[in-house]
C-alpha positions in Angstrom: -11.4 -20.4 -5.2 -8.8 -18.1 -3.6 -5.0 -18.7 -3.4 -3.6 -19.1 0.1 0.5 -18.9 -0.5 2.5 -19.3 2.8 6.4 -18.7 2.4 8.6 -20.0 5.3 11.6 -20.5 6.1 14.3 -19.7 9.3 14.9 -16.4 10.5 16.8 -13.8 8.0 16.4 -16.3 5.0 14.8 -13.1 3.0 11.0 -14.1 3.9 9.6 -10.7 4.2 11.5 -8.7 1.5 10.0 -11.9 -0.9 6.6 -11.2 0.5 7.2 -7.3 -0.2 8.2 -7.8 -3.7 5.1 -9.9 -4.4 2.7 -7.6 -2.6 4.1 -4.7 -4.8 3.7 -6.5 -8.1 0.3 -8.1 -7.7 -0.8 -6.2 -4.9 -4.7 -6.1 -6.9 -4.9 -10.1 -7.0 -2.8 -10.3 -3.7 -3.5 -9.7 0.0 -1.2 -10.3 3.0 -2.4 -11.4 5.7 -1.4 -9.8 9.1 -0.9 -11.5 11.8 -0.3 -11.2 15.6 2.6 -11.2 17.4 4.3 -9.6 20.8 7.7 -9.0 19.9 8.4 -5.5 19.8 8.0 -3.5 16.2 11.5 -3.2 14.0 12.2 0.1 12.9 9.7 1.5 10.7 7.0 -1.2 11.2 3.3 -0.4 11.6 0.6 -1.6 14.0 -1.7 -3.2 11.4 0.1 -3.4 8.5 3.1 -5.1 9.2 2.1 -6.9 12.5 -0.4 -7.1 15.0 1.3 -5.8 18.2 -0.2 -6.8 20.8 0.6 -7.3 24.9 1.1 -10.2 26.3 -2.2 -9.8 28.2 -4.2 -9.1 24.9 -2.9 -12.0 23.0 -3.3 -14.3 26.1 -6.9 -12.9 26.0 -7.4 -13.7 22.5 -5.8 -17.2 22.9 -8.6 -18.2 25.7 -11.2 -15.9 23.4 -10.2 -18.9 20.7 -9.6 -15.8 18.4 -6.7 -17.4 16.8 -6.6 -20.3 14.1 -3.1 -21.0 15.3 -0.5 -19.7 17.0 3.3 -20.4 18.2 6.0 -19.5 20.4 9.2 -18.1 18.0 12.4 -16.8 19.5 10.6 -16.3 22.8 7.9 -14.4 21.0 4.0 -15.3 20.4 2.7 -15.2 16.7 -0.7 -16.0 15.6 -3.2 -16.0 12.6 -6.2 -14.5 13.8 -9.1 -16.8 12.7 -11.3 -13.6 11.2 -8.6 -12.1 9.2 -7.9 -15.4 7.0 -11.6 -15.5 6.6 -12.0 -11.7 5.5 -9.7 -12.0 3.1 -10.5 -14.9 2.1 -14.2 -13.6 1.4 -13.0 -11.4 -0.5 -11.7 -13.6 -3.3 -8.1 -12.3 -3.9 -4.9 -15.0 -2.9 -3.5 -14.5 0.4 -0.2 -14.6 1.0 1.3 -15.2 4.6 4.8 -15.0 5.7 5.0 -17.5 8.3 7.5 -20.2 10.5 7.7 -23.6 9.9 5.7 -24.6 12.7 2.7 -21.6 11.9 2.5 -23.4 8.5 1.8 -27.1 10.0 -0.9 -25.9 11.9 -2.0 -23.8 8.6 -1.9 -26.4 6.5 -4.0 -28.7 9.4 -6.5 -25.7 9.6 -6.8 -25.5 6.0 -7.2 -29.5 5.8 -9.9 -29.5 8.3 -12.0 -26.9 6.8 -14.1 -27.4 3.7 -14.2 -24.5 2.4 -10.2 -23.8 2.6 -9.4 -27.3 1.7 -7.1 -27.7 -1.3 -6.2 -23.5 -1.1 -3.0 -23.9 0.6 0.3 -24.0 -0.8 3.5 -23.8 0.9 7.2 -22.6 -0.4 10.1 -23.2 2.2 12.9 -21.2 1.5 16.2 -22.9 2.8 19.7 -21.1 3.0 22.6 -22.1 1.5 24.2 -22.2 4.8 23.7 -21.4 8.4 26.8 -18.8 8.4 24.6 -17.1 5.6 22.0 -16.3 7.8 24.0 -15.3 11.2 25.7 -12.3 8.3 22.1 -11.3 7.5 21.4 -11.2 10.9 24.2 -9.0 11.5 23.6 -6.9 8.8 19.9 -6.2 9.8 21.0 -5.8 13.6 18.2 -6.2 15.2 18.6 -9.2 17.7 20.7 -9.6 20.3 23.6 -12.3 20.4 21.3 -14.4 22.4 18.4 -13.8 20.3 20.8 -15.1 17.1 21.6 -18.2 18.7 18.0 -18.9 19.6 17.5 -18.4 15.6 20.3 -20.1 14.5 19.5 -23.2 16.6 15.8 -22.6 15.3 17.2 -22.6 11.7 18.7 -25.9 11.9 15.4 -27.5 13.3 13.2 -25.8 10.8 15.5 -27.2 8.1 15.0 -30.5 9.0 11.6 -30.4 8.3 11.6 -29.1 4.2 10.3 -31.8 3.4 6.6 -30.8 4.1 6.7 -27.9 1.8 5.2 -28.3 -1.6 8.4 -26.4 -3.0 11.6 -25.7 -1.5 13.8 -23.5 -2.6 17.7 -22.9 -1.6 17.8 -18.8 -1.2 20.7 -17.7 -4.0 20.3 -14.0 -3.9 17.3 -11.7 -3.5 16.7 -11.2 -7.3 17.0 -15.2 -8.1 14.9 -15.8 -5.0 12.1 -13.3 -5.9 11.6 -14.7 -9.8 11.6 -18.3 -8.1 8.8 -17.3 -5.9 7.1 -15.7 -8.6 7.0 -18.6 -10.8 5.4 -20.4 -8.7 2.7 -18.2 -7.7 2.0 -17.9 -11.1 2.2 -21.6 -11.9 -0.4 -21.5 -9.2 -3.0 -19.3 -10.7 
């Protein structure tokens, strides 16, 4: 039975670069699921392989098309898992990894609980900063919000926090190299 590995955590905690590192080191046994959104794509990010971008109009469609397994409102933005890409991958028998909020990964791990055959695949790491100053210099760093789009996070980051405790690991971020080998234990632990 596959792996399905969901790593959450607030805005500019370090989620994707963890993801990144893990995709690059077991890639083979590893697949990432894409998912949906329609925020507009960061520099250098790709249609398919980073994100889903879609419309509005096209994820409203595939919201009444019940195309998604679940899907939130982040930041003013809509993100979804779309219902035949978990299934895909998970037909192909490699862990899946997902880089996904706080609220995503409830209705994950509901999904999950509900259906047979993912039921008992899931586990869930929350990474947590040290401090909420920590993440509004990452988000300055990365510049890619606006000032009212890093309070909406920031105010996000302090409710998402307050719900660690239904993670089956939580991990306070140190720095990216710590982080990574944390994550890495336990996906291996995992196996």
């Amino acid at each position: 039975m596959s792996l399905i590995l969901a790593i959450s955590g607030p805005a500019a905690v370090g989620k994707t670069t963890l993801c990144e590192r893990l995709m690059k080191e077991f890639g083979v046994s590893l697949n990432r699921l894409v998912t949906a959104t329609t925020r507009l794509p960061r520099k250098g990010e790709q249609d398919g392989e980073d994100y889903f971008f879609l419309s509005q109009s096209e994820f409203d469609r595939k919201l009444l098309e019940e195309h998604f397994l679940e899907h939130e409102i982040i930041h003013g933005n809509k993100y979804g898992i779309l219902k035949h890409s978990l299934l895909e991958a998970q037909i192909q028998g490699v862990d899946i990894l997902l880089n996904i909020d706080v609220n995503g990964s409830a209705s994950l791990r509901r999904f999950c609980n509900e259906t047979k055959a993912l039921d008992g695949c899931l586990r869930t790491i929350f990474i947590r900063p040290q401090c909420i100053g920590e993440l509004r210099s990452r988000m300055n760093e990365r510049a890619s919000e606006s000032d009212e789009q890093m309070q909406i996070r920031l105010a996000n980051a302090q409710a998402e926090m307050q719900r660690e405790h239904e993670f089956d690991f939580v991990l306070e971020s140190a720095d990216r190299e710590s982080d990574y080998q944390r994550v890495k234990e336990i996906y291996l632990s995992l196996k």
